[in-house]
C-alpha positions, 0 to 999 in steps of 0.5 A: 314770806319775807324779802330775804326768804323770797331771794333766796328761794329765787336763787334756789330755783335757778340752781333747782332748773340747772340740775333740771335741765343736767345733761338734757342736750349737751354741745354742740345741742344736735340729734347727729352728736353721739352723746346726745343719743344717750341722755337722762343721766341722773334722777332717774326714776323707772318702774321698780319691776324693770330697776330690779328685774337682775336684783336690788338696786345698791343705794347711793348719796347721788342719783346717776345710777338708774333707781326705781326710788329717791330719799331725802332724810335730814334734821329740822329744828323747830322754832315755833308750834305751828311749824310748817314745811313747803315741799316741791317734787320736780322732774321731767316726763319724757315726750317723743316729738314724731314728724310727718309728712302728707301723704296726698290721700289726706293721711300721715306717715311718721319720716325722721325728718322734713323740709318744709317750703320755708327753708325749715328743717324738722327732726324727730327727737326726745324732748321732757316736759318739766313737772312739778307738785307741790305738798305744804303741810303742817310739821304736827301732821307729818310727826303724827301720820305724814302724808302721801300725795300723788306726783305723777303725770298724765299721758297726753298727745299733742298736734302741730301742723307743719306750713303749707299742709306738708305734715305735722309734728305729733308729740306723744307722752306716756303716763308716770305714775309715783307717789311722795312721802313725807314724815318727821320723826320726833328725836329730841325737843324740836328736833324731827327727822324729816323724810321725803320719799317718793317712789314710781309705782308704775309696772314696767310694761316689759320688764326685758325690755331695752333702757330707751323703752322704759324712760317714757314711763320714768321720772327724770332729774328727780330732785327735791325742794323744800322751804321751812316755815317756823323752822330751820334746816341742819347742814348735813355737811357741816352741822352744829356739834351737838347734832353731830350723831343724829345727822350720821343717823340720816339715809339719803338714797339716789339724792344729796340734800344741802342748804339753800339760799344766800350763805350768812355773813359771817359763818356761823362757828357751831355748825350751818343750819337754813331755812331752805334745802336742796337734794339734788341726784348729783353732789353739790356744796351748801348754799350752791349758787349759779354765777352772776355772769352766765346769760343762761342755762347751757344743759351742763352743770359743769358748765364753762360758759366762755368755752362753750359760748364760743364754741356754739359761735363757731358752729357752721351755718348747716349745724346751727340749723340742724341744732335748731331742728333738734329741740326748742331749748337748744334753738333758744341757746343758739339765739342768745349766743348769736345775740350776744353783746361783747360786754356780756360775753367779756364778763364770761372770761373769768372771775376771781372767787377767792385768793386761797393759795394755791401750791404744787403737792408735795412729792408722792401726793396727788393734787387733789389730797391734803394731808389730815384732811380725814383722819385715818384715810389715805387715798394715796396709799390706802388698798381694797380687795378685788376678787382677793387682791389688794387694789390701790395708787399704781394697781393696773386695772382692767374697767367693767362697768355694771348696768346702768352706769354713767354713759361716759363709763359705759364707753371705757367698758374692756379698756385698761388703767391705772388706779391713781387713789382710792376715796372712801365716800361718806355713805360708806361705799368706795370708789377707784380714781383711775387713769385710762392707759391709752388717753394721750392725756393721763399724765395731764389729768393725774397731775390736776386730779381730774380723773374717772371713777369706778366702784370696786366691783366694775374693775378687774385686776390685771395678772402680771402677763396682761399687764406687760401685754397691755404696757406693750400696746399702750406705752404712754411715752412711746405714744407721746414720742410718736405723736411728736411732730418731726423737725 
């Protein structure tokens, strides 16, 4: 492989590990904090009989939705016969890590936690082992009959002893089972759709059973890398014109595939096309890259390292040891940011990436929406029917998330808001921006446009007489007014 193809593999892989490691143990990295109690957000592969027990699953370009499959279809144009392509099937298997205590007779018993005589606190927790398999095959193989290989992982039992004989740690993994499939299909002179489609084959032990007791038998993060050799990747998000149709013909389920690697200086005039692909259960742009300055991965792609650095930096002495009992990732960031030179910190503080200009929207509009930018679409005015009423900008809504949705959705379940826009995505599917009537901060995010997203479905439209009721008990202003200190 060249040097610049090695680089850039390089650089993918470290985005690759990002989305790996996605909400794995979020701030401040401890058992105790509530949303570490709810994790494996995303890539999410369980036993097709649990998945389906209420029906099919409703397929989507990313993967925070619980599927029991993921599918990555995207153009390859060749340019040479004997056309290669390296495929990399990546995710985490689930391992439950038990302390025990001694019990004095030469036996164990399974405790939540265990001071040992070195000061050392040990928790029970969830931990993943990451996986990976990778599949080189011929590009004249997959368009004649593909390949399917399994990508599963074994079960396994592992045995720690604790200092002087006070117990053990046992960690524990279930067995995953699941195959990929991949095939290329001829659309034109060098040109092949390539699918790569893999699938848990496992029969979920309980199919009622509750969300916590399937995630031993899944595949967490799913994602997808693929290098080319002798072949090029199309952009599915800014393809040359001529392939235009072709790349609308791809489906992508639970996963987005974008270009890898360095961007080309300059850009290419007709469209994005790259040697190395990406698809990733959550959106990302082509030729995605993690920022020179960051010291290392912190468990959340949308990670603002300067804040959560200090904020790690501030933990009490009693946390950070709780934290470094929770997982050994987390006790690994808690060592870099206590290590950490003041230069290295400095850089974190901010970095122009661009001088675009930047103006307030013009009234009416919301921040995030610039006019033309897709023909015939207005989020801003555009409606949807919900259970026959036109819902859009200024509805007031009642949130109802379906099973298996975004954690931090499930929170809001029952709360009340207020519709800001509504986004048509590019899979043809809608989703609701939305403002929560009770967040002291609503007026804040609808100005910069950070809002929550719902699916149509997952809202209820308020009646005249629950909007007033619901006005009543959450008026914006008059809570403002109140939290105001006096003078």
């Amino acid at each position: 492989m060249a040097n610049g193809a090695s680089e850039g593999c390089a650089q993918l892989s470290a985005v690759a590990d990002a989305v790996l490691y996605e909400g794995y143990l979020l701030y401040p990295y401890r058992r105790s904090s509530a949303k570490n109690r709810v994790r494996w957000q995303f890539g999410v592969l369980l036993p097709r009989d649990w998945v389906e027990r209420d029906g099919p699953v409703t397929p989507g370009v990313s993967g925070s939705a619980d599927s029991w499959y993921q599918q990555t279809e995207c153009l390859l144009r060749v340019c040479r016969p004997d056309a290669a392509v390296r495929v990399r099937v990546r995710y985490l298997q689930l391992q439950h890590k038990q302390v025990e205590a001694a019990d004095g007779a030469g036996g164990h018993r399974p405790v939540e936690s265990l001071r040992t005589a070195d000061g050392v606190t040990h928790l029970s927790f969830e931990e993943a082992v990451p996986r990976e398999t990778e599949l080189v095959l011929e590009l004249a193989e997959l368009a004649r009959e593909g390949r399917t290989a399994a990508v599963g992982a074994p079960a396994g039992t592992e045995y720690e002893p604790l200092p002087d004989g006070a117990g053990r740690t046992v960690r524990r993994r279930r067995e995953v089972r699941a195959r990929t499939t991949v095939v290329a299909e001829p659309l034109g002179p060098e040109l092949y759709r390539l699918r790569v489609r893999t699938e848990n084959t496992a029969g979920a032990a309980e199919p009622a059973a509750p969300r916590g007791a399937a995630l031993g038998q899944a595949l967490l993060a799913t994602h997808t890398l693929l290098a080319a050799d002798g072949a090029e990747f199309v952009s599915l998000i800014d393809p040359p014109a001529g392939l235009a149709g072709q790349v609308r013909g791809c489906r992508n389920a639970f996963t987005f595939p974008v270009l890898g690697g360095t961007p080309p200086e300059p850009a290419g005039d007709d469209g994005a096309t790259g040697a190395l692909l990406l698809s990733a259960p959550i959106i990302l742009p082509d030729h995605p890259q993690v920022a020179p300055e960051s010291p290392g991965d912190l468990h959340d792609a949308a990670e603002i390292d300067e804040i959560l650095t200090l904020r790690t930096m501030l933990l009490t002495d009693e946390e950070k040891a709780e934290a470094r009992a929770t997982d050994p990732r987390a006790a690994r960031i808690l060592d870099r940011v206590d290590t950490m030179p003041p230069e290295v910190l400095s850089r974190l503080h901010g970095a122009i990436r661009s001088l675009t200009p930047a103006r307030r929207p013009a009234a009416g509009r919301p921040a995030w929406w610039r006019e033309g930018a897709d023909d015939g679409l207005s989020p801003a005015t555009d409606t949807v029917l919900v259970d026959g009423v036109p819902v859009g900008g200024g509805s007031r809504v009642r949130l109802c998330p379906r099973r298996g949705a975004d954690a931090q959705d499930m929170f809001l379940d029952g709360r009340t808001a207020q519709v800001a826009a509504v986004f048509h995505d590019v899979d043809g599917s809608v989703h609701l921006a939305v403002t929560v009537d009770d967040d002291p901060a609503a007026e804040l995010h609808d100005w910069y446009g950070r809002f929550h997203y719902f699916r149509p479905d997952e809202v209820a439209p308020l009646d005249r007489a629950e909007c007033a009721a619901s006005a009543a008990a959450h008026d914006p202003v008059r809570d403002r007014l109140q939290r105001r200190p006096q003078t």
